[in-house]
C-alpha positions as CSV (number, residue, x, y, z in Angstrom):
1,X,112.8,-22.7,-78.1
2,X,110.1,-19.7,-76.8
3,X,107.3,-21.6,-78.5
4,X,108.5,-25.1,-77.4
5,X,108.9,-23.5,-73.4
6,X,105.0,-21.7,-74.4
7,X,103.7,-24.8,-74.9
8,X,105.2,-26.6,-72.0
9,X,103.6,-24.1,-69.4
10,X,100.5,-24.3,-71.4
11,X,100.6,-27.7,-71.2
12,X,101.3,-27.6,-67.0
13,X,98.6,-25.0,-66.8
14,X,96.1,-27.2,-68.4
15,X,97.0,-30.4,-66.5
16,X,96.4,-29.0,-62.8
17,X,93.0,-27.2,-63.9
18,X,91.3,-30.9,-64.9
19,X,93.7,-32.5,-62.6
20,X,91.0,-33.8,-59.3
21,X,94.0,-33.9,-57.3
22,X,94.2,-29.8,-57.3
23,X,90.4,-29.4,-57.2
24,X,89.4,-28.3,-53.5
25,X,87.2,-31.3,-52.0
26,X,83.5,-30.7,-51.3
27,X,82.2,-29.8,-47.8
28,X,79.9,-33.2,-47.9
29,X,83.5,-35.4,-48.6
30,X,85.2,-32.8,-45.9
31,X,82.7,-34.3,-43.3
32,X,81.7,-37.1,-43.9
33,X,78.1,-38.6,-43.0
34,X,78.6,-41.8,-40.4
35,X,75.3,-43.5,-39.6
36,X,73.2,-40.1,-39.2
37,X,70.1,-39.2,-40.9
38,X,69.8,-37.1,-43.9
39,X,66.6,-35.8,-45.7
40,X,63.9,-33.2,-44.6
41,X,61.4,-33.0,-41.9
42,X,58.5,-30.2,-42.4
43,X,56.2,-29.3,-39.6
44,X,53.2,-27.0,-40.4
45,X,51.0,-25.5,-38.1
46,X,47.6,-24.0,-39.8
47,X,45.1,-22.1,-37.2
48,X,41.5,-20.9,-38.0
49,X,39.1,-18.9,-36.1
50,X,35.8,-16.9,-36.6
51,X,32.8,-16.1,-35.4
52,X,30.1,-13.3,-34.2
53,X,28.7,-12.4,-31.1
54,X,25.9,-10.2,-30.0
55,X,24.1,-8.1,-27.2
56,X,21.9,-5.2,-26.8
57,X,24.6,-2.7,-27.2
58,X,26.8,-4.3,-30.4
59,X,27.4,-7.2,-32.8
60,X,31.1,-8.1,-33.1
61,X,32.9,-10.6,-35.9
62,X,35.9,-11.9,-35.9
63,X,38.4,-13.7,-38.7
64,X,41.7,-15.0,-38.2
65,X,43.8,-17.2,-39.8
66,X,47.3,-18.4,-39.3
67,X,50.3,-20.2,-40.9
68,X,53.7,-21.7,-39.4
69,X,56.3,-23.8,-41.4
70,X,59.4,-24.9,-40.9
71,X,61.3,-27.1,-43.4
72,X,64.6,-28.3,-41.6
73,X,67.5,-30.2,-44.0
74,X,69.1,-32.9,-42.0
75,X,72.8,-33.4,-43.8
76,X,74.3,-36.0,-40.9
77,X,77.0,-33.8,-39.7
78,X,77.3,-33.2,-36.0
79,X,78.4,-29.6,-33.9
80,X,81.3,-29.9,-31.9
81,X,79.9,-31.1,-28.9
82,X,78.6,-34.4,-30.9
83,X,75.0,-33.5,-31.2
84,X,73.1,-33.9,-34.9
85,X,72.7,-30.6,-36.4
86,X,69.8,-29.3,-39.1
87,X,69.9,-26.2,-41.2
88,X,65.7,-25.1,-41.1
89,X,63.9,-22.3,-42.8
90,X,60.7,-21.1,-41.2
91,X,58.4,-18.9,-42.7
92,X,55.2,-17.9,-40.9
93,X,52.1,-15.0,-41.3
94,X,48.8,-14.0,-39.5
95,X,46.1,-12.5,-40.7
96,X,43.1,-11.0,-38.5
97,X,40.1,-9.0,-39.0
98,X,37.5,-8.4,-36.4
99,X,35.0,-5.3,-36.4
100,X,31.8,-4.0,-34.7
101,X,28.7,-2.4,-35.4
102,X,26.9,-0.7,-32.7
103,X,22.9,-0.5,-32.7
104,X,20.1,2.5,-32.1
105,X,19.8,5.5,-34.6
106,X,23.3,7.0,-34.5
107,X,25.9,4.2,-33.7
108,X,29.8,3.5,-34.9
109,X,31.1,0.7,-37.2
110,X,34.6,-0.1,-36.4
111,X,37.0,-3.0,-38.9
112,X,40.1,-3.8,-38.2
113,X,42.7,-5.8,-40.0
114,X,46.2,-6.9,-39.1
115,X,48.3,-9.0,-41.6
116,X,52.4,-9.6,-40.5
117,X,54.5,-12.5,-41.9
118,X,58.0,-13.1,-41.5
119,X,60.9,-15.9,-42.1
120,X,63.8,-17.1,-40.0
121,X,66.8,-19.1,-40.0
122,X,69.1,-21.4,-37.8
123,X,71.4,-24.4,-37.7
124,X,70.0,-26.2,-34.3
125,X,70.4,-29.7,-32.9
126,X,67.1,-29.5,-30.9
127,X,65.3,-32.2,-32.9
128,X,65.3,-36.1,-32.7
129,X,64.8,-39.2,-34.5
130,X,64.9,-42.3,-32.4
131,X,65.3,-46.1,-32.6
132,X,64.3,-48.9,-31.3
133,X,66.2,-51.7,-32.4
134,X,64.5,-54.4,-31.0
135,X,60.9,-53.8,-32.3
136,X,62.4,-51.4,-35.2
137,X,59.9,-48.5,-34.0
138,X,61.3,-44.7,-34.5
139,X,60.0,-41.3,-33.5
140,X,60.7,-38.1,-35.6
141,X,60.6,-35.1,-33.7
142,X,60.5,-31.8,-35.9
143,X,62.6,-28.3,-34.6
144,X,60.9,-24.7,-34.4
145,X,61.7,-21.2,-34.3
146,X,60.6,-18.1,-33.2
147,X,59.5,-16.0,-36.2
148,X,59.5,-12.6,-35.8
149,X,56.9,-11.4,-38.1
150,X,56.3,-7.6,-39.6
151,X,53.5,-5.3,-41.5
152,X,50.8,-3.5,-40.5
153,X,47.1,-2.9,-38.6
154,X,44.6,-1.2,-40.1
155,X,41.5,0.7,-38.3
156,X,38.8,2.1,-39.7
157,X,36.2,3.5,-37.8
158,X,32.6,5.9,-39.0
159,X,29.7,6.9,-37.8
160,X,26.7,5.6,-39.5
161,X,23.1,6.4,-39.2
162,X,21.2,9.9,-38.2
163,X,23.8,11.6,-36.2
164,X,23.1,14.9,-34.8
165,X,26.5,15.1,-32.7
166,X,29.3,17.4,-34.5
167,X,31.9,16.1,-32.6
168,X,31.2,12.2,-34.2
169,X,34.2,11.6,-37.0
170,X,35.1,9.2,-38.8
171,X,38.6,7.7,-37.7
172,X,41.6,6.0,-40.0
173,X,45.1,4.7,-38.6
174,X,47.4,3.0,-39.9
175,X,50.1,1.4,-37.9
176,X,53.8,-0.4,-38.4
177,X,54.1,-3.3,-36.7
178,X,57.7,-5.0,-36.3
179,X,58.9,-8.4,-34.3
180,X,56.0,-9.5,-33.8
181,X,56.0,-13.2,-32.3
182,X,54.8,-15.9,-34.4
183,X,55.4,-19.8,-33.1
184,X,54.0,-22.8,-34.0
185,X,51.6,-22.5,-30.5
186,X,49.8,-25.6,-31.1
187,X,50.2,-29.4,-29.4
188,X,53.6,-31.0,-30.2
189,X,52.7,-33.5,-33.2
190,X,55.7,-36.2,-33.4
191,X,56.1,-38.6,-36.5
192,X,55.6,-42.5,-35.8
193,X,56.3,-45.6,-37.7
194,X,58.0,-49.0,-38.4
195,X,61.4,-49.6,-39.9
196,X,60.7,-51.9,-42.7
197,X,63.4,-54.5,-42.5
198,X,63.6,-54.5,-46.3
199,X,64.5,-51.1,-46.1
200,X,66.4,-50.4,-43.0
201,X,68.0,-47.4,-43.5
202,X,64.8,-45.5,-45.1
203,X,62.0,-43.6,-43.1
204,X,59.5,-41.7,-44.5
205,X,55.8,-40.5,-43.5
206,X,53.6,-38.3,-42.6
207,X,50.7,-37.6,-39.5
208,X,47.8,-34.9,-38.8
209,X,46.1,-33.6,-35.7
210,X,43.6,-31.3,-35.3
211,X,42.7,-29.6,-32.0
212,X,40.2,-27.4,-31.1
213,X,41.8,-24.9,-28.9
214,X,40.7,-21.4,-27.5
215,X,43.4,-19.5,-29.7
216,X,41.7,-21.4,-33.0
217,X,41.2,-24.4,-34.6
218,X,44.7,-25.8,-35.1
219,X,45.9,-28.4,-38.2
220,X,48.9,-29.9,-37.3
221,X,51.2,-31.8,-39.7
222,X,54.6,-33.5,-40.1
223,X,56.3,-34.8,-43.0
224,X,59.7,-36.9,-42.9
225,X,61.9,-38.4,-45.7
226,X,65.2,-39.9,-44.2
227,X,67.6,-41.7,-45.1
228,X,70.4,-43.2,-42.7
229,X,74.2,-43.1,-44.5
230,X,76.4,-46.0,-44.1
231,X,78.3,-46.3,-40.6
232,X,81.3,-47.7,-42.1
């Protein structure tokens, strides 16, 4: 009788473990997706800028470069106030170096360099993709985030040529540099195209811009690969 009652509660234990009925449903079948959009959007944001300059005192150079992602993950669930939500990851750094060099027989040579980088996260709703359904022609609209960046600046600074002042040294600092503010700061670049009526509930793409602005020479990208889930 023990072993017949040990293999009856085995048996019970067993059952409910490969049982779905006592499995705890997953969050996608918890909310389920009704005619939203799911799929990625990327938006990228690459800046150059260099150059020298030059007068009768200095020559000066300058190097910067710059990189903004952010990589949102559309799952078609809505807050509770209706609106589409996206979970996005943005990463972001900046890297500058600039520097001078002074001119006569004793003069200073300065470099500088400052490199930060940082990520952040958020589930937002501020992002759109449109519809037209008469002439079937959408608009993606990626979302960005503030990124607040951290690392360092470095300056160097020594005195070259035939110096006869005591009081010229050479000078080294190294700084800490936390929430530093790194955006996308470029033109708003939105993603454009057709619905193919073969394919009506799939979008996917991708645009470039370039501007030349006074903060850089900016590259602006977007990327999109939707897919609209049944509205039944």
């Amino acid at each position: 009788m023990r072993v017949t009652g040990f293999l009856t509660l085995l048996l019970l234990i067993v059952t409910s473990l490969v049982n779905p009925a006592t499995q705890e449903p997953p969050a996608a079948k918890a909310r389920p997706c009704t005619g939203e959009w799911q799929g990625t959007i990327i938006y990228r944001v690459l800046t150059k800028k260099e150059g020298t300059a030059e007068n009768n005192v200095n020559v000066s150079w300058w190097n910067y470069q710059g990189f903004y992602e952010t990589k949102a993950q559309l799952d078609g669930v809505r807050n509770s106030e209706g609106a589409a939500m996206a979970f996005v990851r943005a990463e972001a750094n900046e890297k500058k170096e600039w520097g001078s060099r002074g001119k006569g027989v004793c003069y200073r040579e300065t470099n500088h360099s400052q490199d930060v980088m940082g990520v952040a996260r958020e589930n937002t709703s501020a992002f759109s993709v449109t519809v037209n359904p008469r002439t079937r022609e959408y608009s993606v609209l990626a979302p960005t985030l503030m990124v607040y960046a951290s690392g360092e600046h470095v300056a160097n600074s020594s005195v070259k040529g035939t110096c006869n002042n005591p009081y010229n040294k050479n000078l080294n600092q190294v700084e800490k540099i936390e929430r530093y503010q790194l955006s996308d700061d470029a033109p708003v670049l939105m993603g454009k195209g057709q619905i193919d009526p073969a394919k009506p509930d799939e979008i996917a793409g991708s645009e470039t811009e370039e501007h030349d602005t006074n903060r850089g020479k900016k590259t602006v990208t977007i990327k999109w690969d939707l897919r609209r889930c049944s509205d039944k």
